[in-house]
Backbone as a ProteinNet text record, in pm:
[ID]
protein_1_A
[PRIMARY]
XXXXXXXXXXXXXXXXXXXXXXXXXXXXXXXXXXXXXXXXXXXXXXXXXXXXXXXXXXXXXXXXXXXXXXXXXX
[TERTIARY]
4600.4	4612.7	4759.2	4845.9	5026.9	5058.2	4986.5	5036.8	5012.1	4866	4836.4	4932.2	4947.9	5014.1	5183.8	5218.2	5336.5	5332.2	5219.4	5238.1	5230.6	5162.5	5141.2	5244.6	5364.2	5458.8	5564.2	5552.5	5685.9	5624.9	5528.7	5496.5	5499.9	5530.6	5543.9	5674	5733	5862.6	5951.4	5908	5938.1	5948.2	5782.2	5736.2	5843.5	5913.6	6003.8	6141.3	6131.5	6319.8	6335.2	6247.5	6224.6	6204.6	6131.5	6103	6245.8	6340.9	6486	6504.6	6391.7	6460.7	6583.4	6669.8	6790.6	6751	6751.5	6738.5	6932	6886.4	7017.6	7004.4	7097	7021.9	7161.5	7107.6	7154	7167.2	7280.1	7241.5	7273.4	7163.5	7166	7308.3	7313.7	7483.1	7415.2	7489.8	7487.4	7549.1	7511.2	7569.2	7499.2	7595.6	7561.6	7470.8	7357	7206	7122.7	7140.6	7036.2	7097.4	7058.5	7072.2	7041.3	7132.6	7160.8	7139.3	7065.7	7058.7	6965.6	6913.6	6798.4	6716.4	6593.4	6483	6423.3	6288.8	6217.5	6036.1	5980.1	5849	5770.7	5684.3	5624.1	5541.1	5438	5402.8	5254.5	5261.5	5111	5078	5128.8	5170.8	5140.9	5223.9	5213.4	5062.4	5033.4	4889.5	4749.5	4776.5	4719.7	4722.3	4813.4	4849.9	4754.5	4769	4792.1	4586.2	4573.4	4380.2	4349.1	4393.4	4314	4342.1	4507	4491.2	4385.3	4384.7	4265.4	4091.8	4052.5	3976.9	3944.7	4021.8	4016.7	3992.3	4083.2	4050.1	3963.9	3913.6	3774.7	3654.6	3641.8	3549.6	3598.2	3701.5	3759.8	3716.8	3721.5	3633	3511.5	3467.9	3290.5	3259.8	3342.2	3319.4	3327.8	3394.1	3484.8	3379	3346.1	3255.3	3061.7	3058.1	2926.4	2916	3050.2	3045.7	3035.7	3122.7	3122.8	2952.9	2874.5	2760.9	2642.4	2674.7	2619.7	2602.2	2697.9	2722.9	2633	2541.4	2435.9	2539.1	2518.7	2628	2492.7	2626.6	2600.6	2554.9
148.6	15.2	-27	86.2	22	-10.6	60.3	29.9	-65.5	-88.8	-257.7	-388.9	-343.3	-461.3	-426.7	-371.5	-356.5	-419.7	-416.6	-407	-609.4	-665	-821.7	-878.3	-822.6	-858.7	-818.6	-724	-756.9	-837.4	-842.9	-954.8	-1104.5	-1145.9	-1247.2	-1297.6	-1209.8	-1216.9	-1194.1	-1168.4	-1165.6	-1328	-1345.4	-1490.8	-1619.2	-1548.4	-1643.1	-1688	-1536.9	-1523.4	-1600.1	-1585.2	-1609.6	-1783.3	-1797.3	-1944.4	-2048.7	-2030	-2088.5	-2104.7	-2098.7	-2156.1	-2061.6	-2177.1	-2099.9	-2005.1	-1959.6	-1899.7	-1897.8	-1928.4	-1977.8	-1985	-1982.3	-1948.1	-2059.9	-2150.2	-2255.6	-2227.9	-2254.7	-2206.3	-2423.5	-2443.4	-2548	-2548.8	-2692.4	-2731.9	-2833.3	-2889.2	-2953.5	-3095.6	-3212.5	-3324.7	-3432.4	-3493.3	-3613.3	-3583.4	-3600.1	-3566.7	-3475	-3441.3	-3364.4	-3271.9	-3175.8	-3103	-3088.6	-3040.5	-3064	-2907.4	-2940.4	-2806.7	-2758	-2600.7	-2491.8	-2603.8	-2541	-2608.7	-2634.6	-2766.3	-2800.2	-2801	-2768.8	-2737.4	-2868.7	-2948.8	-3057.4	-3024.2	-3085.1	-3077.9	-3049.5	-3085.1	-3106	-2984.8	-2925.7	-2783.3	-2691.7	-2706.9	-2627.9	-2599.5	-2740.6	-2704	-2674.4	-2723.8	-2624.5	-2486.7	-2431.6	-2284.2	-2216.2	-2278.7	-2302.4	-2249.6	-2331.8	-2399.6	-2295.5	-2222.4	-2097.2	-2008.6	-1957.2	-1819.7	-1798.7	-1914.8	-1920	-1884.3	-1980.5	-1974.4	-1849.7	-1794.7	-1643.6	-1523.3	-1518.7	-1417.7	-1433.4	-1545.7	-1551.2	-1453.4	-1475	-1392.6	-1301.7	-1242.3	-1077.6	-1074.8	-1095.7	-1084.4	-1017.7	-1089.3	-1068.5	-1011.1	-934.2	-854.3	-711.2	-711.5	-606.6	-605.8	-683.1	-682.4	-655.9	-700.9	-638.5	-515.7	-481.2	-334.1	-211.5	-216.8	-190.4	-150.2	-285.2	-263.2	-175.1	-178.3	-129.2	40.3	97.5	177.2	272.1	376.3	425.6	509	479.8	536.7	691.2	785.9	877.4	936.7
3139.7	3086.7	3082	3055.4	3031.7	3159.7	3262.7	3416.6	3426.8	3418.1	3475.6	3416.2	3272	3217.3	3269.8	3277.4	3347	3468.6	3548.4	3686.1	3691.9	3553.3	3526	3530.5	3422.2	3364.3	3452.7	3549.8	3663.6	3733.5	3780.6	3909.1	3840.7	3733.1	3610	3618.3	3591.1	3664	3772.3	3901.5	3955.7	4060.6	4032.4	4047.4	3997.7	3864	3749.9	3845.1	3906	3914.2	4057.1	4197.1	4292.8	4306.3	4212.2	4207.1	4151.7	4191.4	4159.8	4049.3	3907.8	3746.9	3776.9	3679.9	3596	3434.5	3440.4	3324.3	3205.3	3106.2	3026.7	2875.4	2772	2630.2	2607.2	2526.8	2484.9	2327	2226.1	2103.6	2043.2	1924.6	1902.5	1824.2	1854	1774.7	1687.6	1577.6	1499	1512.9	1544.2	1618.5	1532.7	1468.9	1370.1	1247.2	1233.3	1140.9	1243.8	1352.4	1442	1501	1578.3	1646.1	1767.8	1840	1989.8	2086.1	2192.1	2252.3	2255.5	2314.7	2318.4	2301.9	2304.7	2325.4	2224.9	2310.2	2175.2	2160.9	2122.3	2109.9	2056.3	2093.6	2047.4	1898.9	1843.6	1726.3	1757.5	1912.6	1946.6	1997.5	2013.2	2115.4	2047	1902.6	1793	1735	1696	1669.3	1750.1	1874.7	1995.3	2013.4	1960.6	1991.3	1833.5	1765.1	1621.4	1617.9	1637.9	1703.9	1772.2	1875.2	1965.8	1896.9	1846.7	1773.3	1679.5	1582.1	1471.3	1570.1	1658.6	1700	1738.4	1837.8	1916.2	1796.8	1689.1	1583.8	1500.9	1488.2	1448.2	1530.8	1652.2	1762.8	1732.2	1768.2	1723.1	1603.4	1543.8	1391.9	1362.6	1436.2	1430.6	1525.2	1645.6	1704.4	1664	1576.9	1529.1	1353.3	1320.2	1199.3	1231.2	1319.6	1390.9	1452.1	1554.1	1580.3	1448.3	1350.8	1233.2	1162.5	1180.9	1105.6	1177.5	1341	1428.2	1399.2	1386.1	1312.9	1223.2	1204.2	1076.5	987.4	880.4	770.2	755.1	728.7	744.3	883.3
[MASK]
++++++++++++++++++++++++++++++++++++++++++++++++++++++++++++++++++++++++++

């Protein structure tokens, strides 16, 4: 299993580096009342991401709470 995901995560990046982005770390500055720089994440994005984690560990949940009962005690 570490291979395969290894083998995801270089070909992930390799895909990254090949494909011309610049890669660059911007640190935010402080400019008037706001801040300037690095990046920015929408609100909508947030709670999208926000919405599947919840969703997804819910199923893990009850996958993991049914396997459990599946189970004969003793």
């Amino acid at each position: 299993m570490l291979f395969s995901l290894s083998i995801i995560i270089g070909l992930s990046l390799l895909a990254f580096i090949t494909s011309g982005m610049l890669v660059s770390l911007e640190y935010p500055e402080l400019k008037g009342f706001n801040f300037c720089g690095s990046f920015s994440i929408s609100i909508e994005l947030t709670a999208l991401m926000l919405a599947l984690v919840i969703y997804i560990a819910s199923f893990i949940t009850e996958i993991v709470h049914f396997g459990i009962d599946a189970v004969n005690y003793g």
